[in-house]
VOGU-3710 file (C-alpha; in Angstrom, 3 decimals, decimal comma):
1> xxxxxxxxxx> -50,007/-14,081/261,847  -50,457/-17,880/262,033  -53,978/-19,269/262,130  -55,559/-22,486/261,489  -55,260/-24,117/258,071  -58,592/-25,165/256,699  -57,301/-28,222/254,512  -60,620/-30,386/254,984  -62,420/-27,637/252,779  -64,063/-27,324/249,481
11> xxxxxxxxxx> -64,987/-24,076/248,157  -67,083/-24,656/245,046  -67,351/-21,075/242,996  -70,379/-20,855/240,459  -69,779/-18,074/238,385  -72,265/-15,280/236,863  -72,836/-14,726/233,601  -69,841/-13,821/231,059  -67,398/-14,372/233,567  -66,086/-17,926/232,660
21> xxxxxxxxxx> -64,583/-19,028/229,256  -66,683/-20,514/226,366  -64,129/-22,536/223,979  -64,974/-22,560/220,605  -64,766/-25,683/218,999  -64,871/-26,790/215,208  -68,303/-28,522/214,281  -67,389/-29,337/210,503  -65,384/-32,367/211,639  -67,437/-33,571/214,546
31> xxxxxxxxxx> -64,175/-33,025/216,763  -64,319/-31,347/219,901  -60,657/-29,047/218,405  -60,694/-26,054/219,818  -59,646/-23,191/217,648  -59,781/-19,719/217,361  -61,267/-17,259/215,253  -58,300/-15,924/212,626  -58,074/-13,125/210,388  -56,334/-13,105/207,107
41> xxxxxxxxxx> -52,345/-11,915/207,434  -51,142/-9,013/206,757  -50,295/-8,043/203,053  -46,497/-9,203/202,450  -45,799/-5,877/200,744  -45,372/-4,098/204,100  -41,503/-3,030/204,908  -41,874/-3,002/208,583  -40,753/-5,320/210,367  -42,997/-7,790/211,948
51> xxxxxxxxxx> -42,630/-6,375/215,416  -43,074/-2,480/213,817  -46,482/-3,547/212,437  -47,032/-5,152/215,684  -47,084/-2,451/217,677  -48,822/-0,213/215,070  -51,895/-2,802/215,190  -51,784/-2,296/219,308  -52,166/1,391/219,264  -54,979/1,380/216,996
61> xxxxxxxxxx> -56,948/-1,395/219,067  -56,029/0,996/222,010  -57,223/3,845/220,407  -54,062/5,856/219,968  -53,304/7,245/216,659  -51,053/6,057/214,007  -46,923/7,083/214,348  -46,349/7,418/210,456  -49,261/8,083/208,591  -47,746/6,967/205,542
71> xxxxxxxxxx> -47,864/3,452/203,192  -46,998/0,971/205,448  -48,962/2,200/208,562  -51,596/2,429/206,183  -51,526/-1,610/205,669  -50,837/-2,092/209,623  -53,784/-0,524/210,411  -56,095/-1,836/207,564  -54,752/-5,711/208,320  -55,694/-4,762/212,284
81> xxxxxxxxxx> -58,726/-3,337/211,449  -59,617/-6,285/209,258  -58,371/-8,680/211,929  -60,579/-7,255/214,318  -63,742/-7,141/211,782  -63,312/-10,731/211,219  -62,272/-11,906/214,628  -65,855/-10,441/215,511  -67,816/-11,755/212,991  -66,235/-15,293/213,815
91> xxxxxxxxxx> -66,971/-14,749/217,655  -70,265/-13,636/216,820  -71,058/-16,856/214,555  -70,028/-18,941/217,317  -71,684/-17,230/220,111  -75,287/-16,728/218,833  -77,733/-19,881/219,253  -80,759/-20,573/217,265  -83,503/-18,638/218,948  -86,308/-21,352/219,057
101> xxxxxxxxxx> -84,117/-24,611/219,844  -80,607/-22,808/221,472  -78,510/-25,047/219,076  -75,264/-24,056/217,623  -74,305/-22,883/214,456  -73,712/-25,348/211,920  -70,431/-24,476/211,365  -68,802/-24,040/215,326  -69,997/-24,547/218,680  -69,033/-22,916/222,038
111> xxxxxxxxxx> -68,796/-24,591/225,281  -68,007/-23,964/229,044  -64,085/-24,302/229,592  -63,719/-27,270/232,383  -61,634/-26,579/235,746  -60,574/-23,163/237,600  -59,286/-21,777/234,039  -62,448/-21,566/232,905  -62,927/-18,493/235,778  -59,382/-17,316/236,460
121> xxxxxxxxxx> -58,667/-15,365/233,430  -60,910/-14,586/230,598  -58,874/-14,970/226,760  -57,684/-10,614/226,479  -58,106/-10,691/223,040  -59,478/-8,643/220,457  -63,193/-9,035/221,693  -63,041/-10,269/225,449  -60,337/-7,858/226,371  -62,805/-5,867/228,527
131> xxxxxxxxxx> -63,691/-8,838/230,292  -60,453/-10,534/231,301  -59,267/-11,274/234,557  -62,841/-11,480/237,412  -62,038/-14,345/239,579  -57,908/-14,651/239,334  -57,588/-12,716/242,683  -60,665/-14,925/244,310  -58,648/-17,960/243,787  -54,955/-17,041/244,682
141> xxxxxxxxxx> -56,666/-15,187/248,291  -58,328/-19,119/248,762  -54,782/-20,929/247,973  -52,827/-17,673/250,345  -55,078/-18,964/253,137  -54,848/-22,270/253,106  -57,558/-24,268/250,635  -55,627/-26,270/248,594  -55,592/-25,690/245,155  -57,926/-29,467/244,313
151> xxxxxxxxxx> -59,918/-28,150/246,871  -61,379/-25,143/244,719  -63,670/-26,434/242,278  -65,096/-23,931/239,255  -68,590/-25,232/238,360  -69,287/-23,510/234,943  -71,679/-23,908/232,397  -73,266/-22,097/229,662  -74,422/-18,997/230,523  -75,967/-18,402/227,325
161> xxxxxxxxxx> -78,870/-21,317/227,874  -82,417/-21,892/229,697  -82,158/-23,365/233,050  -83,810/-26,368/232,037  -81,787/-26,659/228,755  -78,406/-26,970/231,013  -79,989/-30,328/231,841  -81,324/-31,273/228,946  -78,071/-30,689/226,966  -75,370/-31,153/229,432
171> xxxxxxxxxx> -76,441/-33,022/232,177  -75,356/-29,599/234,324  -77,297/-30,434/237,384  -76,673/-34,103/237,335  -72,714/-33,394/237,384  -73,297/-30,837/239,996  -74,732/-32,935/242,212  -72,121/-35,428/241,630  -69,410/-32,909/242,283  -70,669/-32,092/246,313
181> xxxxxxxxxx> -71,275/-36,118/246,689  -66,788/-36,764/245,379  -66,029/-33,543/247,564  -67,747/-35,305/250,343  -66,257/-38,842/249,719  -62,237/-37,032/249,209  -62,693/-34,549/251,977  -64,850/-36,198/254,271  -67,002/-32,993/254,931  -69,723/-30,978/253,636
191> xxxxxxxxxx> -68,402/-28,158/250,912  -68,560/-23,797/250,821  -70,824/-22,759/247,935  -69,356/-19,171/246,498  -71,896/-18,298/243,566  -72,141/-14,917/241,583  -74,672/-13,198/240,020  -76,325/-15,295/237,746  -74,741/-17,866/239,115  -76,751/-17,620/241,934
201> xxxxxxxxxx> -79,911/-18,362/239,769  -78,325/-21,585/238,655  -77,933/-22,722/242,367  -81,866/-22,036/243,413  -82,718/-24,530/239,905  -79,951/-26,507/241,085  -81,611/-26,790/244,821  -85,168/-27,358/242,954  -84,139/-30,015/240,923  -82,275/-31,652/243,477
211> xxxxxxxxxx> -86,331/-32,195/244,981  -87,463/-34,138/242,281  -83,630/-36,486/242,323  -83,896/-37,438/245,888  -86,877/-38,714/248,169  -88,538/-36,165/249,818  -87,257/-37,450/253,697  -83,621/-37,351/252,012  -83,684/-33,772/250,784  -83,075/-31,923/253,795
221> xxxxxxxxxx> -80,534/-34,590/255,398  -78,528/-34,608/251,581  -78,300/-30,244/251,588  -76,970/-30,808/255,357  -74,459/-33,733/254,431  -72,728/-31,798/250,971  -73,483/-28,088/251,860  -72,418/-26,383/255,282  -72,585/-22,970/253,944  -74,096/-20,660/250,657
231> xxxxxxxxxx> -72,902/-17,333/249,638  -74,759/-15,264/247,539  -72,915/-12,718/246,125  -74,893/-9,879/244,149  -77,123/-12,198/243,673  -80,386/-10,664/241,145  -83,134/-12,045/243,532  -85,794/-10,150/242,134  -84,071/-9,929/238,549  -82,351/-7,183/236,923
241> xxxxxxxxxx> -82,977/-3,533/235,170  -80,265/-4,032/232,629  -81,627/-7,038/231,136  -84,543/-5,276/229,984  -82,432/-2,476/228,404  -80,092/-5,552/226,598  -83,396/-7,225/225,586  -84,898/-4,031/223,609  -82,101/-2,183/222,560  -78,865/-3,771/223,758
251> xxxxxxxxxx> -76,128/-3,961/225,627  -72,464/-4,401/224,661  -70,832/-4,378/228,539  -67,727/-2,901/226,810  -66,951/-5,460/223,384  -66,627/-4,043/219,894  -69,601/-4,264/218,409  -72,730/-2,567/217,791  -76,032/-2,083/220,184  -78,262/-3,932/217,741
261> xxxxxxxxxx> -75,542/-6,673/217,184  -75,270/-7,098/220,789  -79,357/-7,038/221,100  -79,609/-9,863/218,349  -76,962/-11,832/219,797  -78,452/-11,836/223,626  -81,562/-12,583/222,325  -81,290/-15,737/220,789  -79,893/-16,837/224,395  -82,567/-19,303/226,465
271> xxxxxxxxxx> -81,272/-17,060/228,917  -81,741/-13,984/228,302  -85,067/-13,605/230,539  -83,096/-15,514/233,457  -82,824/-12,080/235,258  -85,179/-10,361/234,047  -87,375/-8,343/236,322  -90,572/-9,390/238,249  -92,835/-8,664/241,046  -92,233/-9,788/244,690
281> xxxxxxxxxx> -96,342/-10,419/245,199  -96,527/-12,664/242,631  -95,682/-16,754/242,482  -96,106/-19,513/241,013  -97,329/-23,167/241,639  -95,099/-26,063/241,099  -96,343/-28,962/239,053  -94,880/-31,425/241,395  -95,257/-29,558/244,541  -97,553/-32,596/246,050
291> xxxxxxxxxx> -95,064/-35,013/245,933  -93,728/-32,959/249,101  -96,988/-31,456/249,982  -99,356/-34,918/250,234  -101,631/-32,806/247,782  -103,922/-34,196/244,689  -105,017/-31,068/242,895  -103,718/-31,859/238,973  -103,390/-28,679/237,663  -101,402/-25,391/238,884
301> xxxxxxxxxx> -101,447/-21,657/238,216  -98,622/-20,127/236,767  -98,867/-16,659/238,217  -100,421/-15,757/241,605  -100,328/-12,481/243,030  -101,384/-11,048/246,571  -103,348/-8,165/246,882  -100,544/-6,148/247,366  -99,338/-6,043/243,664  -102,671/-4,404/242,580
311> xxxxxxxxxx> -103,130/-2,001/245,931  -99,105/-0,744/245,061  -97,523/1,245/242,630  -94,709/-0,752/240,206  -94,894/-4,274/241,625  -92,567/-3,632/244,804  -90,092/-1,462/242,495  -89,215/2,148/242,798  -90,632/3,074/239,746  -92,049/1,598/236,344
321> xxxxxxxxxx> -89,305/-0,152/234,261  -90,289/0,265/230,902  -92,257/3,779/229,628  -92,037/3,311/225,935  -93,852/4,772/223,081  -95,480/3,091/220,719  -96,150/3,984/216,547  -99,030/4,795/215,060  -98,181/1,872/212,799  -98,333/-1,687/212,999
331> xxxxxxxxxx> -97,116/-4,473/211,700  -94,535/-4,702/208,975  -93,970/-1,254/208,335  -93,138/-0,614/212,202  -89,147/-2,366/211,912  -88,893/-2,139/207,972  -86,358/-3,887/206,139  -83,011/-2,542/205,333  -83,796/-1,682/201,651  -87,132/-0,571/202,547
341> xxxxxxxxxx> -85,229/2,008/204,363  -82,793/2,810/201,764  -85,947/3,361/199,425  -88,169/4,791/201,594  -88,102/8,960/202,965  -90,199/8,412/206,256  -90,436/12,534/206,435  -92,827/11,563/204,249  -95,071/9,234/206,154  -98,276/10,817/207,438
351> xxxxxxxxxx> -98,160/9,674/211,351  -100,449/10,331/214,322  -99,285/10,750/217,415  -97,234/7,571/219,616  -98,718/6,429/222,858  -96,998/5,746/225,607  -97,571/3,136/227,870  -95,964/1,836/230,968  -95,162/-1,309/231,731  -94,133/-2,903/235,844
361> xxxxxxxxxx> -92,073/-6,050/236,797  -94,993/-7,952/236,676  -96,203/-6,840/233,681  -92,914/-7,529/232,186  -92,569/-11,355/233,318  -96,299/-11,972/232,908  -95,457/-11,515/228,870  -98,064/-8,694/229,017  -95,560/-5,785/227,988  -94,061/-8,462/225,125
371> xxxxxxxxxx> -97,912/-8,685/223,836  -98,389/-5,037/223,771  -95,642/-4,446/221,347  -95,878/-7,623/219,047  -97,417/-5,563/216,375  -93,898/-3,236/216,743  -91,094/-5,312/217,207  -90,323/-8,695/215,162  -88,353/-10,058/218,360  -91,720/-10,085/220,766
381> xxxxxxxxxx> -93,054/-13,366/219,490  -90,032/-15,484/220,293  -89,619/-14,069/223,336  -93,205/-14,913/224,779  -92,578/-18,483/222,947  -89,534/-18,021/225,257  -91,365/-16,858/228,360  -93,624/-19,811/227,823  -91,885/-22,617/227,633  -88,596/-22,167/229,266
391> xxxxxxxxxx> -89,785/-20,233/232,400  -93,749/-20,034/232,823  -93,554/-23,972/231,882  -90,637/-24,938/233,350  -91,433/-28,330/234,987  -88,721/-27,805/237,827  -89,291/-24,116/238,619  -90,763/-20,634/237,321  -87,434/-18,338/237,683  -89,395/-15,396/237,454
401> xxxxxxxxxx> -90,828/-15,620/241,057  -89,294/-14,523/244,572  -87,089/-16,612/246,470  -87,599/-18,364/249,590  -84,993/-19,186/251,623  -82,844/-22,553/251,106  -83,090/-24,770/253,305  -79,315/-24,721/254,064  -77,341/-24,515/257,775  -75,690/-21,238/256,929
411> xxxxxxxxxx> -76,207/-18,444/254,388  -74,743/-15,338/253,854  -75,932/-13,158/251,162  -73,371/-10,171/250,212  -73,482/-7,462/247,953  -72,538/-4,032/247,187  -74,588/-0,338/248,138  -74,734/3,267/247,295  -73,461/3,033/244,049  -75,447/4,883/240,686
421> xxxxxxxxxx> -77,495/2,486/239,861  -80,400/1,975/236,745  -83,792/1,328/237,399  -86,501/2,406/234,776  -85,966/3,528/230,843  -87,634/5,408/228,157  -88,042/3,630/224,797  -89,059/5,220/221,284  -88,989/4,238/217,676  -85,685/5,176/216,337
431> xxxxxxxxxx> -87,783/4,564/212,411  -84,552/1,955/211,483  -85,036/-1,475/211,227  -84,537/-4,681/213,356  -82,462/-4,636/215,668  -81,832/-0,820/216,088  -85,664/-0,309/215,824  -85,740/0,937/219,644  -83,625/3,867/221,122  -82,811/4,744/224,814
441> xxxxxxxxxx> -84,408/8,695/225,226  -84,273/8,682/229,021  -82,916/6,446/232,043  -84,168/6,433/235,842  -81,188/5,951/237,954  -81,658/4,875/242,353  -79,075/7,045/244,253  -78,667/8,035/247,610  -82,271/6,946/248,306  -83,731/9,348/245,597
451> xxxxxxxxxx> -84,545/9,070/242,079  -83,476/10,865/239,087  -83,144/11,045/235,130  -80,774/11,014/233,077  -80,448/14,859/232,404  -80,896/15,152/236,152  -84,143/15,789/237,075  -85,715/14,236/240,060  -88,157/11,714/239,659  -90,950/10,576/241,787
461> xxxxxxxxxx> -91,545/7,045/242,405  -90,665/4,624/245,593  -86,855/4,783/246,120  -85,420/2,276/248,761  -83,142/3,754/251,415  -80,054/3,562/249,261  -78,724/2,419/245,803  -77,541/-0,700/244,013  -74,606/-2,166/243,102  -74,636/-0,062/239,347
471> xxxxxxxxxx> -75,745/-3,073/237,959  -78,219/-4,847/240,020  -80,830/-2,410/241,896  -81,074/-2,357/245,940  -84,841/-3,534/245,764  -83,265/-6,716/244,189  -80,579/-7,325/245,884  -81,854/-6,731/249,478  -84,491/-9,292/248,774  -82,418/-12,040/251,459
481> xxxxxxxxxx> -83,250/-9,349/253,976  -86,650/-11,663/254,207  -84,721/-14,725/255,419  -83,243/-13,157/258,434  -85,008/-13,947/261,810  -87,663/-12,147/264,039  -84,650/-10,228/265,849  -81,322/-9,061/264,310  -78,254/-7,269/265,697  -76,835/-5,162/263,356
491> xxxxxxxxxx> -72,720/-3,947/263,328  -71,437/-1,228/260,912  -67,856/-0,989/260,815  -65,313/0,224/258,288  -64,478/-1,539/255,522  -60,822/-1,188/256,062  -58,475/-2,367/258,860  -59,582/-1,045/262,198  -59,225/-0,847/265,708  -63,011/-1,179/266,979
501> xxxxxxxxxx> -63,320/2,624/267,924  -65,612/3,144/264,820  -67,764/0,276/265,164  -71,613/0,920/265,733  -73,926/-1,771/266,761  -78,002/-2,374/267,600  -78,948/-5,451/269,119  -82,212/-7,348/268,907  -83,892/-5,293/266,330  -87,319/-6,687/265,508
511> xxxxxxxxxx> -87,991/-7,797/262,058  -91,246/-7,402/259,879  -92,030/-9,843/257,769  -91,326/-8,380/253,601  -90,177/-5,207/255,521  -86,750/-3,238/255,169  -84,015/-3,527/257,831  -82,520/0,009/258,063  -80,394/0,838/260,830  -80,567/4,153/262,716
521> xxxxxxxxxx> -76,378/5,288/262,322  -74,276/7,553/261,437  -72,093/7,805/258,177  -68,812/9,669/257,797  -68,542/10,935/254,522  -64,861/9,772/253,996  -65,734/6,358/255,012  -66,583/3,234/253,313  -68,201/0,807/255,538  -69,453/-2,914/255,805
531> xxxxxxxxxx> -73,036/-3,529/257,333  -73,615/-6,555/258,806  -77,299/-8,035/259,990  -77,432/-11,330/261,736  -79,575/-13,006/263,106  -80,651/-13,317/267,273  -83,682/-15,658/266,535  -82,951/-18,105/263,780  -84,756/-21,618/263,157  -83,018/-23,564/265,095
541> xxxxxxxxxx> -79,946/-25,145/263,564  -79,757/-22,465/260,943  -78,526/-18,720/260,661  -78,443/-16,274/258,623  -76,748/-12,994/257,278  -76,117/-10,247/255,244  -73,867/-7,859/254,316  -73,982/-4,706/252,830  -70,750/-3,044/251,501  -70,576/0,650/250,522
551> xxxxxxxxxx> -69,598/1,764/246,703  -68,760/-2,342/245,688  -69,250/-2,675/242,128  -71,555/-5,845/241,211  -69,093/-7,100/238,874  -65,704/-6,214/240,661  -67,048/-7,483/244,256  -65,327/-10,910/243,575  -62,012/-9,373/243,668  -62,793/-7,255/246,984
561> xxxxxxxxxx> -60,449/-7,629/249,264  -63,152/-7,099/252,338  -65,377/-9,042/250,873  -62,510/-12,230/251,052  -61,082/-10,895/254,311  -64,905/-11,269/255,773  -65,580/-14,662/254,236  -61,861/-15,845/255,526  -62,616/-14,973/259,236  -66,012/-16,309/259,248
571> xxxxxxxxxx> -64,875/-20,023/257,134  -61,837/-19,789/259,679  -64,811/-19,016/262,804  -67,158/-22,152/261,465  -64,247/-24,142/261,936  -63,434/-23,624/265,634  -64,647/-26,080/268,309  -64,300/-23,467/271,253  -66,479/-20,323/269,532  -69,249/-19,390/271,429
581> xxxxxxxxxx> -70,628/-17,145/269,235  -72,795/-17,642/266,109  -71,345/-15,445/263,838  -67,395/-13,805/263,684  -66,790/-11,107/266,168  -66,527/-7,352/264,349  -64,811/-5,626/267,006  -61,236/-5,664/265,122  -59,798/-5,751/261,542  -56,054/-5,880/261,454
591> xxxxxxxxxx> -53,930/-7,060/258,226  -53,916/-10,901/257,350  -51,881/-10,404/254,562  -47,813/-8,738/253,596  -50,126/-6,404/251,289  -52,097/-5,503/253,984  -48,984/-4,242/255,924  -48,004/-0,441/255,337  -45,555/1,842/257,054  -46,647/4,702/259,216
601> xxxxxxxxxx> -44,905/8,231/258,187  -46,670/9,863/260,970  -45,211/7,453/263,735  -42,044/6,130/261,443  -43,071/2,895/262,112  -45,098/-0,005/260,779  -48,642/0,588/260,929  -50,278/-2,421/263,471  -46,813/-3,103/264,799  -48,998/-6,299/266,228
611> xxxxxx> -49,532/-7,628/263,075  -46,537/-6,551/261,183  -42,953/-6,405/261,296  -40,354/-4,236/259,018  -37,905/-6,437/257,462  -34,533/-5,716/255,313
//
């Protein structure tokens, strides 16, 4: 089916967190070389052929067991063992920063890959094998449709640093800005901002520090210019469970290495509190809020919560995010030292009983939970030097407080529902030392609008309708639900191509302020569906919407196939100087695509003969 070409386009994509390349590049020189992290070869006693011990090496990184357990497997599988040891420890040099200053390691440095190979394809090696391949599909769906290829612009950057030390080291916000002004000058419109995840976090400091770079009268006429619309894809409004559980004990998503290797490496990231959970009733002050404001008062509270946050249970949450129990020792002797261990039989120990103490959002981003276990765990103090002066002192912006909504024309926000999805943890001593000092004994999980634990029990708390996206929890990722309008009409349809006979709508529903939009419909069981609220009453030369689609996964979404389909129609709608209506009519879904296209057993014929065609 032939439809308009958008060629006066820019899509710029701005990626979340681990999903764009970081080159490594040799520091001993001063050169800017990349390289890669090498093992020694193989012993030159082995008899196999190169290819033989090739494929040996392959089934032991897959997990398979050895053909011929004899001599020469033997070496295959030490050398690809050793490979992979060192290949790790290599990666792991030249991934960890210095905790207090985020510099490199003397001896290598990593840095964002430039240009859409930095987001296509991940390097499926040894150690980023599980990551590979997040935003290949993205791209080829916006060249299939029409963008050209100079048109798509990948904005990475380090997603291992502070927001404010992107600037500071980089210039990241300065060369964004300068990317939407050349897309405006070459294409002679305003661009499509695509961001992910964390990458959504980067855009609101990006949209803050844009305040303080043009004159206030400018700001709102510059976002119109360069920006016509934003979509926020699983975007961690309110921050995200997981963090917490990669801050105390870690989290590997997948790579080979340990929990407490992972846990040391993510925490000397400026970053690694960039998601991390807070409360909706609480905000902050900007320092330079009266140079828009016309005010004079000199100084500015850091944290300001409503009423709300002391009259509720858990901050706005479902339920408390960290219950953790705390030794009856202190200091020192709580996270030992390796040899103190080896020495030491802590059957021994005479120990009163642990406390256990619970600890909300707010109480988490405040620093108070980081304070209560400084006497436990060796890592609290940098972290609340962290807090401090990367986030609470952040001259631009405090992260860890709600959004409001841009100031931008159009915005849809988009992420995925009903999936398993973590919310709350139980910590104990584990008696080992840093960074294994903390073990997981329980985890709260959101699902199907209830709560349970791990072993299944159900758990009381304040569950939202329905579940996350297995990553980022519903309470967080509904947040946008805020910036829709008084009145919203509301569509549920099914995810896949359709002919309008399952489509349910509700028109003009009102909207309460910090209040939940759920829909009264039905569900088939069998069904995946997309729901999408949308504004009837908008501010007037803006709209707003968003879209919630059943069982998408927060890190797969990118690759959805609905989720492009429903951001194709609605670019394609924006574009057409005869549509009447605000937003992209749901009452159809056929195929736009060959792969779309299937043939019918029941009717021996091509399904949507309207749309497709069999051809010899």
């Amino acid at each position: 089916m032939e439809m308009p070409t958008p060629n006066d386009w820019t899509v710029i994509a701005i990626q979340g967190a681990t999903t764009l390349t970081l080159s490594l590049n040799n520091a001993n020189d001063g050169t800017d070389t990349s390289f890669r992290c090498r093992a020694r070869p193989p012993p030159r006693r082995s008899a196999w052929s190169p290819a033989r011990c090739l494929r040996e090496r392959r089934r032991v990184h897959r997990g398979l067991p050895q053909v011929v357990r004899n001599h020469n497997s033997r070496l295959c599988v030490d050398s690809a063992e050793s490979m992979l040891l060192s290949a790790v420890n290599c990666w792991l040099k030249c991934m960890t920063l210095d905790p207090y200053n985020q510099t490199d390691n003397p001896e290598c440095k990593s840095r964002p890959d430039s240009g859409l190979s930095a987001i296509t394809e991940l390097d499926p090696g040894y150690i980023t094998g599980p990551l590979s391949s997040v935003w290949k599909e993205w791209v080829k769906w916006c060249i299939e449709f029409g963008i050209e290829a100079n048109s798509i612009i990948a904005a990475p950057y380090d997603w291992r640093l502070s927001p404010s030390k992107l600037e500071e080291r980089d210039l990241y916000f300065h060369k964004l800005k300068l990317t939407f002004e050349t897309a405006l000058k070459l294409r002679g419109g305003p661009s499509l901002v695509l961001a992910h995840s964390l990458g959504n976090n980067v855009f609101r400091y990006f949209l803050e520090w844009l305040k303080l770079e043009i004159p206030p009268k400018q700001y709102i006429k510059w976002l119109d210019e360069h920006i016509h619309a934003y979509f926020a894809v699983g975007s961690p409004f309110l921050g995200a469970t997981q963090t917490v559980k990669a801050t105390l004990s870690g989290e590997t998503f997948g790579l080979p290495v340990s929990e407490g290797t992972a846990r040391s490496m993510f925490s000397s990231f400026g970053s690694s509190l960039w998601m991390m959970p807070f409360s909706k009733y609480c905000r902050a002050d900007n320092k330079y809020w009266k140079h828009f404001s016309g005010g004079t008062r000199k100084d500015h509270h850091i944290h300001q919560c409503d009423e709300q946050e002391f009259r509720s249970n858990y901050s706005g949450w479902p339920t408390n995010l960290i219950n953790i129990e705390i030794p009856s020792i202190r200091g020192l002797e709580a996270y030992p030292s390796v040899s103190e261990v080896a020495h030491n039989n802590f059957s021994s120990i005479e120990c009163g009983l642990p406390t256990q103490l619970s600890f909300s959002a707010r109480e988490i981003s405040d620093g108070t939970f980081f304070k209560a276990i400084e006497d436990y765990d060796p890592e609290s103090k940098r972290l609340l030097h962290l807090l401090e002066k990367s986030y609470h002192g952040d001259p631009v912006l405090n992260p860890l407080t709600p959004w409001d909504r841009p100031p931008i024309k159009n915005i849809f926000c988009i992420y995925g529902i009903d999936s398993k999805t973590e919310v709350g943890y139980y910590f104990a001593p584990s008696g080992k030392p840093y960074p294994d000092n903390w073990i997981i004994t329980d985890v709260i999980y959101e699902i199907e609008g209830s709560l349970f634990s791990r072993s299944g029990n159900l758990v009381e708390g304040n569950p939202g309708p329905t579940s996350g996206d297995e990553t980022v929890p519903y309470h967080s990722l509904s947040w946008c639900k805020n910036w829709l309008g008084p009145k919203v009409n509301i569509t549920r349809a099914p995810q896949s191509e359709h002919d309008g006979s399952d489509i349910q709508v509700e028109l003009n529903v009102e909207h309460q302020d910090e209040a939940d939009i759920v829909p009264n419909m039905t569900r088939s069981p069998r069904v995946k569906y997309i729901t999408y609220y949308e504004d009837s009453e908008s501010i007037p030369g803006r709209k707003t919407a968003v879209w919630e689609l059943d069982k998408a996964n927060h890190r797969n979404i990118v690759r959805s196939p609905v989720l492009m389909r429903e951001v194709w129609l609605q670019m394609w709608h924006d574009t057409r100087p005869d549509a009447t209506l605000k937003f992209v009519t749901k009452a159809k879904r056929g195929p736009l695509r060959d792969e779309d296209c299937y043939w019918d057993y029941g009717k021996a014929r091509c399904a949507w003969p309207e749309y497709c065609e069999y051809r010899l």
